[in-house]
PQR file of N, CA, C, O and H, with PARSE charges and radii, in Angstrom:
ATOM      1  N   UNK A   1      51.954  48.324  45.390 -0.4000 1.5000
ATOM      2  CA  UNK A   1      52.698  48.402  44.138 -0.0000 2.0000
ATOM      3  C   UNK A   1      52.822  47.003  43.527  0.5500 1.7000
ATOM      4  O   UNK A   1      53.430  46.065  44.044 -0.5500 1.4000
ATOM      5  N   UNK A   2      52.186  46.986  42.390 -0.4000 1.5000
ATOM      6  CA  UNK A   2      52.599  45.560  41.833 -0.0000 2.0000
ATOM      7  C   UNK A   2      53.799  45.801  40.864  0.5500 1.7000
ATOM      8  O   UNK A   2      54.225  46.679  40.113 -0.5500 1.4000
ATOM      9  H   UNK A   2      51.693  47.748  41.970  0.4000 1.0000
ATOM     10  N   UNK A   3      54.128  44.477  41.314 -0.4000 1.5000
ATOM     11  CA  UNK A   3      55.616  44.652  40.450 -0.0000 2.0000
ATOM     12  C   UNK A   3      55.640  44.208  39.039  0.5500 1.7000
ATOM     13  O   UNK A   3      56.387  44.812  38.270 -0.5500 1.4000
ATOM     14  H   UNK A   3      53.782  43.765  41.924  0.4000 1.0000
ATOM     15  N   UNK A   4      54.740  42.987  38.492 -0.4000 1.5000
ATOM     16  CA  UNK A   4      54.445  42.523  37.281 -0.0000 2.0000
ATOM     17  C   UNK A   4      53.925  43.176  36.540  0.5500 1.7000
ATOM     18  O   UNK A   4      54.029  42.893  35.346 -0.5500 1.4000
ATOM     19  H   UNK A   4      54.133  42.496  39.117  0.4000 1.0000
ATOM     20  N   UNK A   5      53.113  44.376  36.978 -0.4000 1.5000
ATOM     21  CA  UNK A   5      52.551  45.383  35.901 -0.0000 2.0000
ATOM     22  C   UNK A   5      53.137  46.309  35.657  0.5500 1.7000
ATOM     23  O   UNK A   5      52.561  47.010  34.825 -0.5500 1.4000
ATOM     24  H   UNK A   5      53.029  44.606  37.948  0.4000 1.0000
ATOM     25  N   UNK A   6      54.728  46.952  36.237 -0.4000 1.5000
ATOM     26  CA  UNK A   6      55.404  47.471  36.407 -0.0000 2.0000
ATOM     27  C   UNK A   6      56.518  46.955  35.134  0.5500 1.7000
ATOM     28  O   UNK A   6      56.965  47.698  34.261 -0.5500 1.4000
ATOM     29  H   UNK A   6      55.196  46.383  36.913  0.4000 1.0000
ATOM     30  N   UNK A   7      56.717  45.987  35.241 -0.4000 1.5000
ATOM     31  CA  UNK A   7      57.607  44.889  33.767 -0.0000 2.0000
ATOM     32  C   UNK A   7      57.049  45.113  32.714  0.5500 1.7000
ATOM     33  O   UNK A   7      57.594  45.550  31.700 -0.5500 1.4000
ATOM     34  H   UNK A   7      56.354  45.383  35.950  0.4000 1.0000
ATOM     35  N   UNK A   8      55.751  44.799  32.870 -0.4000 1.5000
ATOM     36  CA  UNK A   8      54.820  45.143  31.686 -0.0000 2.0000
ATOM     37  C   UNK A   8      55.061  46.241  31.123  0.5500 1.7000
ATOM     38  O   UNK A   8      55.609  46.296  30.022 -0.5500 1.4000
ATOM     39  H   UNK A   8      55.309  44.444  33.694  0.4000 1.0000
ATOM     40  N   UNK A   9      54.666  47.339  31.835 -0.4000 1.5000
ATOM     41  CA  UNK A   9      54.964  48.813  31.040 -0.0000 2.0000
ATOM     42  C   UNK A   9      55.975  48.801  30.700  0.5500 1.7000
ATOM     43  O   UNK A   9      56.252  49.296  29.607 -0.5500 1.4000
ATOM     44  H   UNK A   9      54.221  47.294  32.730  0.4000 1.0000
ATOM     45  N   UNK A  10      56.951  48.219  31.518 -0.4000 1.5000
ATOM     46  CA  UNK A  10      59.005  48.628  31.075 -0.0000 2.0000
ATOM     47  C   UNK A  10      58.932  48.087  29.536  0.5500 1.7000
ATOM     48  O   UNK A  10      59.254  48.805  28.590 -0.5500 1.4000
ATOM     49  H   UNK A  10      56.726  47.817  32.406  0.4000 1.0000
ATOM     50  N   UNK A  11      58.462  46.708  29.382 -0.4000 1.5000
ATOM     51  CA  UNK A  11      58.360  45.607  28.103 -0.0000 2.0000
ATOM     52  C   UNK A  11      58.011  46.578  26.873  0.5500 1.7000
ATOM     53  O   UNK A  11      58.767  46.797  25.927 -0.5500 1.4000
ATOM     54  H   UNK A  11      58.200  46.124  30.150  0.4000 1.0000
ATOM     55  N   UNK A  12      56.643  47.156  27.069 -0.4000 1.5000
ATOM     56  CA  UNK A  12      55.893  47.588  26.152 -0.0000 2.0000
ATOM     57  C   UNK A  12      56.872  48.839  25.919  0.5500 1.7000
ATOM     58  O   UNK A  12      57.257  49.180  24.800 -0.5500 1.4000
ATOM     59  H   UNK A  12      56.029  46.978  27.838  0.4000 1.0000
ATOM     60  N   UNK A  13      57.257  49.534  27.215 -0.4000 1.5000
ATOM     61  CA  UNK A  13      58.045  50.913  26.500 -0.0000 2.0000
ATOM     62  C   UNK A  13      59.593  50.701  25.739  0.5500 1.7000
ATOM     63  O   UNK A  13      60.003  51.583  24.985 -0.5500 1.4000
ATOM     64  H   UNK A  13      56.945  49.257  28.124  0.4000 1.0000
ATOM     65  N   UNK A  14      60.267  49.674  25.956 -0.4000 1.5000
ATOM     66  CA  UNK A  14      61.489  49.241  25.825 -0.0000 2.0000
ATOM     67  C   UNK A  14      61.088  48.277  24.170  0.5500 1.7000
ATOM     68  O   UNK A  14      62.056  47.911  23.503 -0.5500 1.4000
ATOM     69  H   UNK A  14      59.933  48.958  26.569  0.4000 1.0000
ATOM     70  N   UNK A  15      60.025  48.038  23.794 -0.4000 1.5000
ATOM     71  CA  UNK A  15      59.601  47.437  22.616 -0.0000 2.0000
ATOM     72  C   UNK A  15      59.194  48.437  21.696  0.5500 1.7000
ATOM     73  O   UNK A  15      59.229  48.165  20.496 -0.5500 1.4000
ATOM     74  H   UNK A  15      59.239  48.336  24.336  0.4000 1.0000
ATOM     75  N   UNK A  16      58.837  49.482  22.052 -0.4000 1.5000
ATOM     76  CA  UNK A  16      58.178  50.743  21.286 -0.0000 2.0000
ATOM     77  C   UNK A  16      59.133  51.603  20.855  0.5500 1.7000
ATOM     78  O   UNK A  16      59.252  52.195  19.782 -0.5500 1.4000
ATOM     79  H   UNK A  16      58.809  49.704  23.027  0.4000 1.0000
ATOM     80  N   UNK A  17      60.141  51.587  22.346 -0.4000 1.5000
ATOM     81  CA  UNK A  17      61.530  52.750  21.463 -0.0000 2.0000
ATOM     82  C   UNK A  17      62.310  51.519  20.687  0.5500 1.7000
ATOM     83  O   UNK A  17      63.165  52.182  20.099 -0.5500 1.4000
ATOM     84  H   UNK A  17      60.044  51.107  23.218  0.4000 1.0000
ATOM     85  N   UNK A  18      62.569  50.101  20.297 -0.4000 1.5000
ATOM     86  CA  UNK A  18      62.836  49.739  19.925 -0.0000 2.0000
ATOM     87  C   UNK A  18      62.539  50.029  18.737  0.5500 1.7000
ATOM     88  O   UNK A  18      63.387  50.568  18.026 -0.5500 1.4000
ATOM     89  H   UNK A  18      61.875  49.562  20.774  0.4000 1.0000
ATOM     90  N   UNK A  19      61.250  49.734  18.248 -0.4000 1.5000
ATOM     91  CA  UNK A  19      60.784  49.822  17.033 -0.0000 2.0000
ATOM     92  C   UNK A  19      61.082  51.727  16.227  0.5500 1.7000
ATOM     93  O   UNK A  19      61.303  52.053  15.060 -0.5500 1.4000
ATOM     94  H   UNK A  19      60.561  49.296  18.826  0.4000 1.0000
ATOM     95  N   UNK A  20      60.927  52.693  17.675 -0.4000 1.5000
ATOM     96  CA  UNK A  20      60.804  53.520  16.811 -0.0000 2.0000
ATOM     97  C   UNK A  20      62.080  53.837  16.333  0.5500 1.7000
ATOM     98  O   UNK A  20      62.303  54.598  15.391 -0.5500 1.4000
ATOM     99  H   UNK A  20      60.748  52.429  18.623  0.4000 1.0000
ATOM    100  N   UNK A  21      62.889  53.257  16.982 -0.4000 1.5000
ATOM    101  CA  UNK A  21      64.744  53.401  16.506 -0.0000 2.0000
ATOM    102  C   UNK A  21      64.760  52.434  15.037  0.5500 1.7000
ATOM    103  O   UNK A  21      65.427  52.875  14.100 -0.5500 1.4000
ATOM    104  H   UNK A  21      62.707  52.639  17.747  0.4000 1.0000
ATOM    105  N   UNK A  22      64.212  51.466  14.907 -0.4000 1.5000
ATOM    106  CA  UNK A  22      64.008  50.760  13.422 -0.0000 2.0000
ATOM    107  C   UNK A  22      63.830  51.173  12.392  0.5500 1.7000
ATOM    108  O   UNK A  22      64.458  50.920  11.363 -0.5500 1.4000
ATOM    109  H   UNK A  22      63.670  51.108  15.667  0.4000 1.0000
ATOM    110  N   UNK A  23      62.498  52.218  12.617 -0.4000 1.5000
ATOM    111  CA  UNK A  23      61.958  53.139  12.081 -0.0000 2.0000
ATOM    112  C   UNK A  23      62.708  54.489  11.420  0.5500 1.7000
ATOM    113  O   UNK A  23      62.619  55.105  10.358 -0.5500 1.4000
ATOM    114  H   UNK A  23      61.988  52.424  13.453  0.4000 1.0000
ATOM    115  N   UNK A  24      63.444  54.592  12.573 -0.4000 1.5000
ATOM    116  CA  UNK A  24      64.528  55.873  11.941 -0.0000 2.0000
ATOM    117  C   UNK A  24      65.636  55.477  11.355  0.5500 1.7000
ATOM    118  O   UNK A  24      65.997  56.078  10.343 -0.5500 1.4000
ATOM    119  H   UNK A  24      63.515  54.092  13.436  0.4000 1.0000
ATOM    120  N   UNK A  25      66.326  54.499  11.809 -0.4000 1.5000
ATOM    121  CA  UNK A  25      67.313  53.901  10.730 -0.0000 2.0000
ATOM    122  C   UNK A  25      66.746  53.001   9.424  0.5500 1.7000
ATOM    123  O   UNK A  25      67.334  52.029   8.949 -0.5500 1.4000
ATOM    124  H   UNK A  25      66.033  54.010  12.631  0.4000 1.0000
ATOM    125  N   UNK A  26      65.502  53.536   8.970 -0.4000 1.5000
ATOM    126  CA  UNK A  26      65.465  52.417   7.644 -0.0000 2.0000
ATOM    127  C   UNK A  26      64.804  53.620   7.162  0.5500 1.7000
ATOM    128  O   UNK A  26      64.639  53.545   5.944 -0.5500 1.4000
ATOM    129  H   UNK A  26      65.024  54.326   9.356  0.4000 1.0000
ATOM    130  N   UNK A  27      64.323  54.801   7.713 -0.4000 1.5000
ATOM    131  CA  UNK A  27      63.524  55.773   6.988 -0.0000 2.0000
ATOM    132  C   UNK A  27      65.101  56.456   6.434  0.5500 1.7000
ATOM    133  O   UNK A  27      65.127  57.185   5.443 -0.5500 1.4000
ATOM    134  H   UNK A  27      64.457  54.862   8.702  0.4000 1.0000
ATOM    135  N   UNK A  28      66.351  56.118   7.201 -0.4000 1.5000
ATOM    136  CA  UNK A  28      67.396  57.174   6.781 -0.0000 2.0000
ATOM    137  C   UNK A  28      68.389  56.717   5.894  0.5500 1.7000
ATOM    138  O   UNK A  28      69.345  57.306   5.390 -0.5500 1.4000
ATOM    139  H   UNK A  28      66.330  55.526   8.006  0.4000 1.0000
ATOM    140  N   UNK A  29      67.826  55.093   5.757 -0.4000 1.5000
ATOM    141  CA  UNK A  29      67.851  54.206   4.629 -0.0000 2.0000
ATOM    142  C   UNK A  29      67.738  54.562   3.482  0.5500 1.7000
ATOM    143  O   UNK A  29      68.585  54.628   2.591 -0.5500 1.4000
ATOM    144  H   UNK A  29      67.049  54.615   6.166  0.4000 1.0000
ATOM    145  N   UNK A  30      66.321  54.880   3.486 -0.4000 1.5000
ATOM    146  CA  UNK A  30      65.541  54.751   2.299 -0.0000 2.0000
ATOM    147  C   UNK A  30      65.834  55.722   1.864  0.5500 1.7000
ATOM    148  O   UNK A  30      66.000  55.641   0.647 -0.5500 1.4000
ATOM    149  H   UNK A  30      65.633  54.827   4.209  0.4000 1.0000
ATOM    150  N   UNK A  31      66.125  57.448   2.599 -0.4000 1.5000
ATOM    151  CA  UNK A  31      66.493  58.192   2.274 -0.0000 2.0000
ATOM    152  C   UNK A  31      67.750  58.433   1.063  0.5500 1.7000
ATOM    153  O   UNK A  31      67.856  58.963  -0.044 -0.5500 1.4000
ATOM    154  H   UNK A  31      65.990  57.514   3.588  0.4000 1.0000
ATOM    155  N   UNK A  32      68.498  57.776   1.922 -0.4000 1.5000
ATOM    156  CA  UNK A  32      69.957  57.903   1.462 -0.0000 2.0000
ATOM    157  C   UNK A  32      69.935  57.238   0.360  0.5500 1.7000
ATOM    158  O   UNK A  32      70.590  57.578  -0.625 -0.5500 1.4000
ATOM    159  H   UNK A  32      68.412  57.346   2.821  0.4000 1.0000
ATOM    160  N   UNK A  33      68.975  55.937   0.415 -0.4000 1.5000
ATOM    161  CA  UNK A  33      68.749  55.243  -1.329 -0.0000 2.0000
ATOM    162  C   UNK A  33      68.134  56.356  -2.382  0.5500 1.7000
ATOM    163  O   UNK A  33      68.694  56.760  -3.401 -0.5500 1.4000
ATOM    164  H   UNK A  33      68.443  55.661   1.215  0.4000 1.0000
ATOM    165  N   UNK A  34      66.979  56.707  -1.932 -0.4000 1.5000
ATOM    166  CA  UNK A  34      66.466  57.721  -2.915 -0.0000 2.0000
ATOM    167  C   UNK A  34      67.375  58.456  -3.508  0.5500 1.7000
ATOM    168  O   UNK A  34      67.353  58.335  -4.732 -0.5500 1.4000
ATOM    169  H   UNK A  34      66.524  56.379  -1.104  0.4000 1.0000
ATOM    170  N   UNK A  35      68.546  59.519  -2.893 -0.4000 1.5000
ATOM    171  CA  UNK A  35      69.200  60.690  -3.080 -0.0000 2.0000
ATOM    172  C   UNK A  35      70.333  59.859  -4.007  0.5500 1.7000
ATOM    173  O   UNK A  35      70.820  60.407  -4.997 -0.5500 1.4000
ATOM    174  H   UNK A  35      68.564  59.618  -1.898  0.4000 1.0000
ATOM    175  N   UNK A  36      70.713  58.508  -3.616 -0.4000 1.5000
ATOM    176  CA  UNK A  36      71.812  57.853  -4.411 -0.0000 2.0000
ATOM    177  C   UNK A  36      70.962  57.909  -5.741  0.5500 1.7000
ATOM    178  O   UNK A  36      71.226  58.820  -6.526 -0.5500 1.4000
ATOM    179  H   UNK A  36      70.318  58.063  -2.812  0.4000 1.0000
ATOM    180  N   UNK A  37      69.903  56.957  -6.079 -0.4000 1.5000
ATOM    181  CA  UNK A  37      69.107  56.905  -7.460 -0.0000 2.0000
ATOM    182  C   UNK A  37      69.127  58.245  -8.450  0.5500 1.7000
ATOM    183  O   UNK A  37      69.627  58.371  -9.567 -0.5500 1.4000
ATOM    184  H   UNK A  37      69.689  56.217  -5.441  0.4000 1.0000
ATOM    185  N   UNK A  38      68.254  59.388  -7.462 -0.4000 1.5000
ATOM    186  CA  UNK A  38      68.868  60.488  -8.097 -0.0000 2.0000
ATOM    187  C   UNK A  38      70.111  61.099  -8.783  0.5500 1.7000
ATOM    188  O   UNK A  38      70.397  61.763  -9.779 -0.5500 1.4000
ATOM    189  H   UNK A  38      67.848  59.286  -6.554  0.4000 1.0000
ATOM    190  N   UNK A  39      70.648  60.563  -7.801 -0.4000 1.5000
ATOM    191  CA  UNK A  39      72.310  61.373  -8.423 -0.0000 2.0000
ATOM    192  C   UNK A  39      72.725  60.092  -9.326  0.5500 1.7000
ATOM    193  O   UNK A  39      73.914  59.943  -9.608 -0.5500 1.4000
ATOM    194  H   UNK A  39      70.416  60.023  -6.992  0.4000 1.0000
ATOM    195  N   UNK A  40      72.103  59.499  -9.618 -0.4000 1.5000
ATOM    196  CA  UNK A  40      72.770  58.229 -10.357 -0.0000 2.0000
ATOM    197  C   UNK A  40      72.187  58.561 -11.500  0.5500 1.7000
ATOM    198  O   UNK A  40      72.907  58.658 -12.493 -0.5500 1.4000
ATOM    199  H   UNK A  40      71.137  59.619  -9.389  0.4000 1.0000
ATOM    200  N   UNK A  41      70.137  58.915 -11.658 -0.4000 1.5000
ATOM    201  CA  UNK A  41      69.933  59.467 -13.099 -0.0000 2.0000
ATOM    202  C   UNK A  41      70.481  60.838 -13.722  0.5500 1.7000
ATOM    203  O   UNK A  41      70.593  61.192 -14.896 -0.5500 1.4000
ATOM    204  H   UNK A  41      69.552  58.836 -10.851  0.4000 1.0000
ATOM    205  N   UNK A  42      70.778  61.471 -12.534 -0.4000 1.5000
ATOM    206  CA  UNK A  42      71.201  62.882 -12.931 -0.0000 2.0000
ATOM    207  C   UNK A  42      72.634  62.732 -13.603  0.5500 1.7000
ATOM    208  O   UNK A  42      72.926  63.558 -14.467 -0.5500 1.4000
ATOM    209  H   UNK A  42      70.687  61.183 -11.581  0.4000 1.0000
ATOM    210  N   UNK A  43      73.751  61.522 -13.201 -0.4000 1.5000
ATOM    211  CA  UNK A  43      74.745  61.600 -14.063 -0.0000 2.0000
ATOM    212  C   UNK A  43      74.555  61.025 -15.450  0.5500 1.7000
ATOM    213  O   UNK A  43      75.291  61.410 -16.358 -0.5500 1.4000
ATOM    214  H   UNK A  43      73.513  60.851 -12.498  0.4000 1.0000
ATOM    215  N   UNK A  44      73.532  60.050 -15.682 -0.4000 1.5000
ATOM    216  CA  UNK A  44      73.481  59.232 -16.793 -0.0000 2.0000
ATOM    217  C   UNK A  44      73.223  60.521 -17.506  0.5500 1.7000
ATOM    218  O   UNK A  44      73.054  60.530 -18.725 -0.5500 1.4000
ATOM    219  H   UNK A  44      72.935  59.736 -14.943  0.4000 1.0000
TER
END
């Protein structure tokens, strides 16, 4: 069992759910911007 290639994978998987958690809080971002814009032309 090597142990350094073992870190490795942890790194790469612990960097990937990182990102994909980034990913969901700025997609729910962008979301929530869009739906604001909308309701912002829909009152004008």
């Amino acid at each position: 069992m090597n142990f350094k290639y073992h870190v490795k994978i942890y790194r790469i998987i612990r960097l990937i759910s990182c990102y994909l958690l980034l990913y969901d809080l700025l997609s729910q971002y962008l979301l929530s911007l869009m739906s604001y814009y909308k309701g912002g032309i829909s009152h004008l």
